[in-house]
C-alpha positions as CSV (number, residue, x, y, z in Angstrom):
1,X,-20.9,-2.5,-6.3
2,X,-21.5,-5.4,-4.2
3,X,-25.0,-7.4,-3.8
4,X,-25.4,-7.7,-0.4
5,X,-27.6,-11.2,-0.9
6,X,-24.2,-12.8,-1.9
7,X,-23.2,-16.0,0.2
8,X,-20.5,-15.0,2.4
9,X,-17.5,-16.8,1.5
10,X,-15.9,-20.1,3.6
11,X,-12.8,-21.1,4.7
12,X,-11.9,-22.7,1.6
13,X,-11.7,-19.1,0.1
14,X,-8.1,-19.0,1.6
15,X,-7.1,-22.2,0.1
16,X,-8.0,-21.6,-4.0
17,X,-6.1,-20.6,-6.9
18,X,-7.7,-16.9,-6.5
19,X,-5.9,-16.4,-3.0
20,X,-2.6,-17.9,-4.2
21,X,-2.2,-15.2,-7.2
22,X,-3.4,-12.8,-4.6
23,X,-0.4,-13.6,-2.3
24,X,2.3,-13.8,-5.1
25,X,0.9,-10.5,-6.6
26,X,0.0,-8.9,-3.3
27,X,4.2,-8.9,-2.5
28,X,5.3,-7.9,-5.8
29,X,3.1,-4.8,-5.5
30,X,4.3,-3.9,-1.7
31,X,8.1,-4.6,-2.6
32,X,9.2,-1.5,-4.5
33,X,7.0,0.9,-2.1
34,X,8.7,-0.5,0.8
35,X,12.4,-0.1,-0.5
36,X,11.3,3.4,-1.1
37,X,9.8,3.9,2.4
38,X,12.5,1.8,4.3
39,X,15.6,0.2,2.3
40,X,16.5,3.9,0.5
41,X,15.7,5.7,3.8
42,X,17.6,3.8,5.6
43,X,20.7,4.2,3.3
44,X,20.2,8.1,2.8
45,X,20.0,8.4,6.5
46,X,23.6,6.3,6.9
47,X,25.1,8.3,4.6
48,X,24.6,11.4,6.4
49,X,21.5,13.3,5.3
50,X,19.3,15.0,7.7
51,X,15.6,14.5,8.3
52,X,14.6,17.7,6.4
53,X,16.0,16.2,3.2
54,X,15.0,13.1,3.6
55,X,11.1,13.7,4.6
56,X,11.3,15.9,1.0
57,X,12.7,13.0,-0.7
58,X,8.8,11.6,0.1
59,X,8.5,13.8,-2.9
60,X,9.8,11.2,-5.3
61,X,5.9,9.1,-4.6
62,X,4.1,11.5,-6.6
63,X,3.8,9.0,-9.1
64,X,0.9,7.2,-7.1
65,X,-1.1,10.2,-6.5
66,X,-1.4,10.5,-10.1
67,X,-1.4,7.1,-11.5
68,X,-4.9,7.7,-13.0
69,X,-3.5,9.9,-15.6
70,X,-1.6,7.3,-17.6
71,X,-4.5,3.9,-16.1
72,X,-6.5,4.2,-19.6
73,X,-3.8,3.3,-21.4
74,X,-3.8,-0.3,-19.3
75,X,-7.6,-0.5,-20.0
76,X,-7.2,0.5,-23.9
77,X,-4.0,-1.2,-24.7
78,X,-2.2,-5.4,-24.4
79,X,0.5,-7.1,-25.3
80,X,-0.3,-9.6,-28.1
81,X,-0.1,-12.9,-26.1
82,X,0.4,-11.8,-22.8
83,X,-2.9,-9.7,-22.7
84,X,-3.9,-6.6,-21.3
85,X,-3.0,-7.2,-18.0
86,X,-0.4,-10.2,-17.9
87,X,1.7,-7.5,-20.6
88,X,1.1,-4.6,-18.6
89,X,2.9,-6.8,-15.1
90,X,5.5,-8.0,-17.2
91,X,6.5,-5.3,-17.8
92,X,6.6,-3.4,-14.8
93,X,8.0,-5.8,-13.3
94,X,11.0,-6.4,-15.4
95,X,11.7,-2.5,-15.4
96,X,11.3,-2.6,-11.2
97,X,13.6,-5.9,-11.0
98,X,16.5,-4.0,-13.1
99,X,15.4,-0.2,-11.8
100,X,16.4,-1.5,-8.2
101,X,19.0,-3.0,-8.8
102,X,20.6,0.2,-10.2
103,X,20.0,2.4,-8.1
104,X,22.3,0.7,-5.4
105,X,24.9,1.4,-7.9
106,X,24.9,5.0,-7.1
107,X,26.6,7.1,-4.7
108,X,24.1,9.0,-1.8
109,X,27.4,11.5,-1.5
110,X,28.0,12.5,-5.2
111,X,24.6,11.4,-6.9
112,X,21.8,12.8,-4.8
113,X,20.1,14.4,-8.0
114,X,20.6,10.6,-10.0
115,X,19.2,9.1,-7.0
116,X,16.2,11.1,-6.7
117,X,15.3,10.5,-10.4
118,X,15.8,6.7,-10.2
119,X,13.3,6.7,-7.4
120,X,11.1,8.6,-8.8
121,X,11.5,6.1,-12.0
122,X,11.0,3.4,-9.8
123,X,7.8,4.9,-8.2
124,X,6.2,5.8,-11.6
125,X,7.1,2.1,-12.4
126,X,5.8,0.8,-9.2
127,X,2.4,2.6,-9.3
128,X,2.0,1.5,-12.8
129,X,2.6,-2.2,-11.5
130,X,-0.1,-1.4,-8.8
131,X,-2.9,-0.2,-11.6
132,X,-3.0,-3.2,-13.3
133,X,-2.5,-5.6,-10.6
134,X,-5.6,-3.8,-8.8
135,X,-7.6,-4.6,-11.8
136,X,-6.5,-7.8,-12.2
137,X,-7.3,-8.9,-8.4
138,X,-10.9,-6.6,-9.0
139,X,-11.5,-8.9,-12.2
140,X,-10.7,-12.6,-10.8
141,X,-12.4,-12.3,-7.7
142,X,-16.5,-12.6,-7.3
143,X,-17.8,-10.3,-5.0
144,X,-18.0,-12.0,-2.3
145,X,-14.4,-12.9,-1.9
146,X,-13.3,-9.0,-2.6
147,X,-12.8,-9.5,1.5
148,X,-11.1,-11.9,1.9
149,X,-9.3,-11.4,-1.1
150,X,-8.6,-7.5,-0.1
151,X,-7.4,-9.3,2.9
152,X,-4.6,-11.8,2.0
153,X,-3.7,-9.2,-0.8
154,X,-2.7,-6.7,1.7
155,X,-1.0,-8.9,4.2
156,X,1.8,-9.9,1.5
157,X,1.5,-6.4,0.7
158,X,3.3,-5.7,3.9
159,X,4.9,-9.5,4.3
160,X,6.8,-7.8,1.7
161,X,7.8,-4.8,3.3
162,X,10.3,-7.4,5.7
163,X,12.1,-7.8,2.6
164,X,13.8,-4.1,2.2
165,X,12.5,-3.5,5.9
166,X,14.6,-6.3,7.7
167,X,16.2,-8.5,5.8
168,X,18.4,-5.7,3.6
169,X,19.1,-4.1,6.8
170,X,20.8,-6.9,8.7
171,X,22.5,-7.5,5.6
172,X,23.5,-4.2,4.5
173,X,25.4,-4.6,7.9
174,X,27.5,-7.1,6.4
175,X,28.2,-5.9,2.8
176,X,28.3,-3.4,0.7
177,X,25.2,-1.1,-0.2
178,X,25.5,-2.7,-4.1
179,X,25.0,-6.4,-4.0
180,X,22.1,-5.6,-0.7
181,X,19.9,-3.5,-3.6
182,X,20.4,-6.6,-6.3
183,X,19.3,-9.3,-3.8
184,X,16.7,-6.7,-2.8
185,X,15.9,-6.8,-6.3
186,X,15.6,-10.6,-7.4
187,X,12.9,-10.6,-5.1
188,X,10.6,-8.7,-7.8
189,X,11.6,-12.5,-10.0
190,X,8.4,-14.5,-7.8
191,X,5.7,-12.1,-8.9
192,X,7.5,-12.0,-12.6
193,X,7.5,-15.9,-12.8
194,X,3.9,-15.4,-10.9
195,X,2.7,-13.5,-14.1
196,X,3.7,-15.4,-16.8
197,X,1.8,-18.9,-15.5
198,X,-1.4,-17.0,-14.6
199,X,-4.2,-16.7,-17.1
200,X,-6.1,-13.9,-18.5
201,X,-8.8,-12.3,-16.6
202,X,-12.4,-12.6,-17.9
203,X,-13.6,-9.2,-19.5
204,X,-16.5,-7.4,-18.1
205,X,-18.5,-5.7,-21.0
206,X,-16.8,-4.5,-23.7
207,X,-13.1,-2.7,-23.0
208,X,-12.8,0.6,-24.4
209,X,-12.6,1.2,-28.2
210,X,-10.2,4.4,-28.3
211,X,-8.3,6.6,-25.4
212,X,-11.5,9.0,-25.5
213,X,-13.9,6.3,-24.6
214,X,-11.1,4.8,-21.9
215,X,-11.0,7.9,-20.0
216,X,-14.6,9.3,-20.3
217,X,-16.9,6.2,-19.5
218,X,-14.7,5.6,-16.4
219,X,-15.2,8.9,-14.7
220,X,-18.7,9.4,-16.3
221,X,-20.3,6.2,-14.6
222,X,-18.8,7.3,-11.5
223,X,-19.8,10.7,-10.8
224,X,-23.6,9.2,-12.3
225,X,-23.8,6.6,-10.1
226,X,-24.9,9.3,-6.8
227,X,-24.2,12.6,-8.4
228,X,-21.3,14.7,-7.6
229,X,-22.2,15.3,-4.0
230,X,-22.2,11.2,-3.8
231,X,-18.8,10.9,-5.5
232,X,-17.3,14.1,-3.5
233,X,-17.7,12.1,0.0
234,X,-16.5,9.0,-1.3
235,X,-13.4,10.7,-2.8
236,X,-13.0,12.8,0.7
237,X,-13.7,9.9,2.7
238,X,-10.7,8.0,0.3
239,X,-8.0,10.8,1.4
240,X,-8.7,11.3,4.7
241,X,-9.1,7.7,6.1
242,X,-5.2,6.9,6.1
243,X,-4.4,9.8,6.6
244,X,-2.4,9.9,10.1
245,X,-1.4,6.0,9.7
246,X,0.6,7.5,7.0
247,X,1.7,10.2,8.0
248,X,2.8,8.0,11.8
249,X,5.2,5.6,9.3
250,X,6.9,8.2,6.9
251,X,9.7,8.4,9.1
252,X,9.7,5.5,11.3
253,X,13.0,4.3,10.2
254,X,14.6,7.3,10.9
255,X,12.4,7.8,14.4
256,X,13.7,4.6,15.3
257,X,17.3,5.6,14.5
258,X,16.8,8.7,16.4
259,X,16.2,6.8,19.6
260,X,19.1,4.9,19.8
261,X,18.5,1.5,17.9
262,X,20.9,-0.1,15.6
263,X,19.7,-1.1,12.2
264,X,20.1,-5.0,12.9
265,X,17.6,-4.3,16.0
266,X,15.4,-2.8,13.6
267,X,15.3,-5.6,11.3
268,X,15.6,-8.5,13.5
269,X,13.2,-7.3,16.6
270,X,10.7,-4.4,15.0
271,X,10.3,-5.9,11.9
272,X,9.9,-9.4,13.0
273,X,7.2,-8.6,15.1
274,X,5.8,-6.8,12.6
275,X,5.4,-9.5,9.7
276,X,3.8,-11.9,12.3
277,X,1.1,-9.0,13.8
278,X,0.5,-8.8,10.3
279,X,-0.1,-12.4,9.6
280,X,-2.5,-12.1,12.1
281,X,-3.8,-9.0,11.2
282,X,-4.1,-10.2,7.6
283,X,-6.1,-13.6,8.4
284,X,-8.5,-12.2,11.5
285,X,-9.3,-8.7,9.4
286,X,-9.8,-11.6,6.1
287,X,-12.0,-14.0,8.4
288,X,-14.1,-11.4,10.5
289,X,-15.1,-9.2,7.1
290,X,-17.0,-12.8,6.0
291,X,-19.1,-12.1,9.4
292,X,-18.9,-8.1,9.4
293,X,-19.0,-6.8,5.9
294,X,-16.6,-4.9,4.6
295,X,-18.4,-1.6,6.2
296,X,-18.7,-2.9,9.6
297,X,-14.9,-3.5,9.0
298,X,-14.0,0.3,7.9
299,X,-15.2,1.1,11.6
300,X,-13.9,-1.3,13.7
301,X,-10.3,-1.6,12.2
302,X,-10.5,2.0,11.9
303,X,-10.4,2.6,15.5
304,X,-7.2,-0.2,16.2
305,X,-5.5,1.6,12.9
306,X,-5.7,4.7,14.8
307,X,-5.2,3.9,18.5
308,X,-2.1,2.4,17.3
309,X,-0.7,5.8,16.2
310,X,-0.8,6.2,19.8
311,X,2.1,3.6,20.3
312,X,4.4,5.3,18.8
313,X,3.9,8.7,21.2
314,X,4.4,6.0,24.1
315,X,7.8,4.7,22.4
316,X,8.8,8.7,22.0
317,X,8.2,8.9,25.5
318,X,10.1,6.3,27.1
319,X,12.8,5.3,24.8
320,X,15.3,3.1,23.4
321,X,13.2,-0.1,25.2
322,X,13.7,-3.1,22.4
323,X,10.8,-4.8,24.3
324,X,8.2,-1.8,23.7
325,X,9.4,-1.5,20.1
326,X,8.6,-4.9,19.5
327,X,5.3,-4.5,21.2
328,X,4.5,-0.9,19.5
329,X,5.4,-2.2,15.9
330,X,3.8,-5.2,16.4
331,X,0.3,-3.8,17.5
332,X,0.6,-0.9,14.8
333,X,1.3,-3.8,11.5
334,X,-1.8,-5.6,13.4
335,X,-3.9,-2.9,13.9
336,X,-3.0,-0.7,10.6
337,X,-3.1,-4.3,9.1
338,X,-6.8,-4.7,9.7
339,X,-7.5,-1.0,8.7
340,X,-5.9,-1.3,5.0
341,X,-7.6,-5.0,4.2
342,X,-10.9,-3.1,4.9
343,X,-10.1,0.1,3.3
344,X,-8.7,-1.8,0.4
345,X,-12.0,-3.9,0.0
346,X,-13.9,-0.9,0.3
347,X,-12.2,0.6,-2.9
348,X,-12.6,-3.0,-4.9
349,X,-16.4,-2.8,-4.3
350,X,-16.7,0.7,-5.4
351,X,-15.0,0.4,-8.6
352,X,-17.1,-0.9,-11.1
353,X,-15.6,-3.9,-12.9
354,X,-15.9,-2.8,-16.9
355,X,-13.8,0.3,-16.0
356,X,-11.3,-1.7,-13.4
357,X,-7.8,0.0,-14.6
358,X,-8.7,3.9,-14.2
359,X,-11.5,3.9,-11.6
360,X,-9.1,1.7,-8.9
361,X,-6.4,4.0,-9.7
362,X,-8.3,7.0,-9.6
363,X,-8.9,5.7,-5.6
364,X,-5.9,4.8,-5.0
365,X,-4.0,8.0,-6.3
366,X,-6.0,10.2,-3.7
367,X,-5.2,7.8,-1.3
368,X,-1.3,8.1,-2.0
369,X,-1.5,11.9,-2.1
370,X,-0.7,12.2,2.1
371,X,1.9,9.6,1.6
372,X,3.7,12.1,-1.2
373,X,2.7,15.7,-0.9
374,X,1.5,15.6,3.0
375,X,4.6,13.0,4.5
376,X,6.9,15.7,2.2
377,X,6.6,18.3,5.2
378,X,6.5,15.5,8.1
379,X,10.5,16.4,8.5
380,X,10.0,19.6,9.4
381,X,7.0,19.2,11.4
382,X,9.1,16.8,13.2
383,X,12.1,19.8,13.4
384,X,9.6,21.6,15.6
385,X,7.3,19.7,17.4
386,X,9.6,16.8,18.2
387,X,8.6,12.8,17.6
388,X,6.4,12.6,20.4
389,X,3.8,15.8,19.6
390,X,3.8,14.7,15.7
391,X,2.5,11.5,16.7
392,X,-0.1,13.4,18.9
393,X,-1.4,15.3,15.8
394,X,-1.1,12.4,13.3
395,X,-4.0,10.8,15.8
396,X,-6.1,13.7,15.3
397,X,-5.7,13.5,11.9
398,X,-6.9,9.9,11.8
399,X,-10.6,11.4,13.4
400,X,-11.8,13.2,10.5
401,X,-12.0,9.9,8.0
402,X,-13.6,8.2,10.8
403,X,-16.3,10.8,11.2
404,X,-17.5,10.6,7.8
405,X,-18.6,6.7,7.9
406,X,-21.7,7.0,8.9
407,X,-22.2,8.8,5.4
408,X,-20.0,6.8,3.6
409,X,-20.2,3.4,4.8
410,X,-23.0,2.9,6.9
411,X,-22.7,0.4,10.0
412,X,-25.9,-1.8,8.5
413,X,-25.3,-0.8,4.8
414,X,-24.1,-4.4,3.9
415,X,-24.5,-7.0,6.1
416,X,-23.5,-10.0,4.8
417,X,-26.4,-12.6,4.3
418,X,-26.7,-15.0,7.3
């Protein structure tokens, strides 16, 4: 959906209002994925539980693979004052701030079966938090800041992941599981307080009348736009392209358990070198789409997202070294960094902006479905191949999204006017 003979944007695209929402939003959205992803696997593991249950506990996601079946409603219905957006975060983000919270209040030993409903709670919650910010980001910026934007967006995206990822840890080393979920919590509060000073959107055409027009127009524009062979490779191209980098991370706090690090190592040496590789990542991937286009950018961060899978095998290989975690984790949140600011900026200029709400989710639910349904069986692919030949195969499986580029994304299909 993006003209080409737009001025690439400057420097001073980092510096505006637009990039600040972007940031606050950005870690709002990443927050409850990562306490899902790290914080709970983390606490699951300590309690005892072995790496078959907790790779089916991946399970509890499948609220983001199908997102797009409740997204009308955010494009049909608001909130009176708030809007249609603004109401819809609230919201979400109220729920996700006291959902959290709760679920540290639970016992892994007695209350698996509560435990696995709160997270799936907090998932549905979480994904419906990601549908509307994705249209509000898709609706404030002008096409040619959807890379940049894409950019800072997803580097607070996984700034945020430090929280549950690092900070938690070290301190669920010094306290009790309870009070670590409620300060892991409050940190929902910025994007809350975030919402409620922001303004409304501007709205592109006319939003949908009733829930038939809502989820009809959506899908219909899409599949007319290049016909269903058109919409079938960009759909294919959308699951497979993350694909192994996910798969590589559904376990990694557990993988790094396994080899012999402590959970304060984790958080204070891994994850630190993570959050700044992904500063970086975030601002180079940002600065260089300006020059590459957001195409050129699918293929070149492609390759570093999946090379980096290839860290991980090393790490299996030799061990329990803190200074090759640090350098594996680092190069992975830098390389995966640039690969999700492309593919996320790839998805905002496919959607088309009068049907923001369903047609991003609709992109991003087939994106989440190897995070879910895929990462479910990673456990016991991990029972019999072992870390270090599941990291092998995840790097195959990052080759077939990269092989359909040329189809999908062209290397000169939009080079950004000199």
């Amino acid at each position: 959906m993006t003209d080409s003979s737009t001025p690439a944007a400057s420097w001073h695209s980092y510096l505006n209002r637009r990039a600040l929402i972007c940031v606050f939003l950005g870690f709002s959205s990443g927050l409850p994925l990562f306490i899902l992803l790290s914080l709970m696997q983390a606490w699951l593991a300590k309690s005892g539980l072995n790496v078959k249950t907790l790779g089916l506990f991946a399970l509890v996601m499948f609220p983001y693979t199908w997102k797009f079946l409740w997204s009308p409603l955010m494009d049909r219905y608001s909130f009176g004052r708030l809007g249609r957006r603004r109401g819809w975060m609230a919201l979400t983000q109220t729920a996700l701030f006291l959902g959290i919270g709760a679920m540290g209040m639970l016992n892994p030993l007695t209350q698996l079966p509560a435990i696995a409903f709160v997270a799936a709670l907090l998932a549905f919650l979480s994904a419906s938090q990601d549908i509307v910010i994705d249209a509000y980001r898709r609706e404030i910026l002008p096409d040619n800041e959807q890379g940049l934007g894409s950019a800072i967006y997803v580097n607070a995206y996984k700034v945020a992941g430090m929280v549950p990822g690092a900070l938690s840890l070290i301190l669920a080393d010094l306290m009790a599981w309870q009070p670590v979920f409620w300060i892991t919590a409050a940190f929902m509060l910025p994007g809350l307080i975030c919402t409620l000073l922001i303004k409304e959107p501007a709205v592109y055409g006319t939003p949908p009348r009733n829930m038939r027009e809502a989820v009809v127009l959506p899908l219909r524009e899409f599949i007319d736009r290049d016909g269903w062979r058109g919409a079938l490779w960009i759909l294919g191209f959308i699951f497979l392209y993350k694909l192994g980098d996910s798969m590589a991370t559904a376990l990694a706090t557990k993988f790094y358990l396994d080899l012999g690090f402590s959970m304060t190592q984790i958080g204070a040496v891994a994850k630190a070198t993570g959050f700044w590789a992904s500063i970086a990542g975030g601002v180079i991937g940002g600065v260089w789409m300006v020059q590459l286009g957001i195409n050129r950018g699918l293929w070149i961060f492609g390759v570093a997202q999946a090379v980096a899978i290839l860290g991980f095998a090393w790490l299996a290989q030799a061990g329990a070294s803190v200074i090759l975690l640090a350098a594996v984790i680092g190069f992975e949140a830098f390389g995966v960094g640039l690969g999700t600011a492309a593919f996320v900026a790839y998805i905002a200029k496919t959607t088309d902006p009068r049907y923001t709400a369903t047609q991003f989710a609709l992109f991003t639910s087939l994106s989440a479905v190897p995070r879910t349904f895929i990462n479910a069986s990673v456990g016991f692919i991990v029972a019999e191949t072992g870390w270090f030949l599941f990291f092998l195969l995840c790097f195959l499986l990052a080759l077939p999204g990269m092989l359909m580029l040329p189809r999908v994304a062209p290397w000169n299909g939009d080079q950004p006017a000199g």
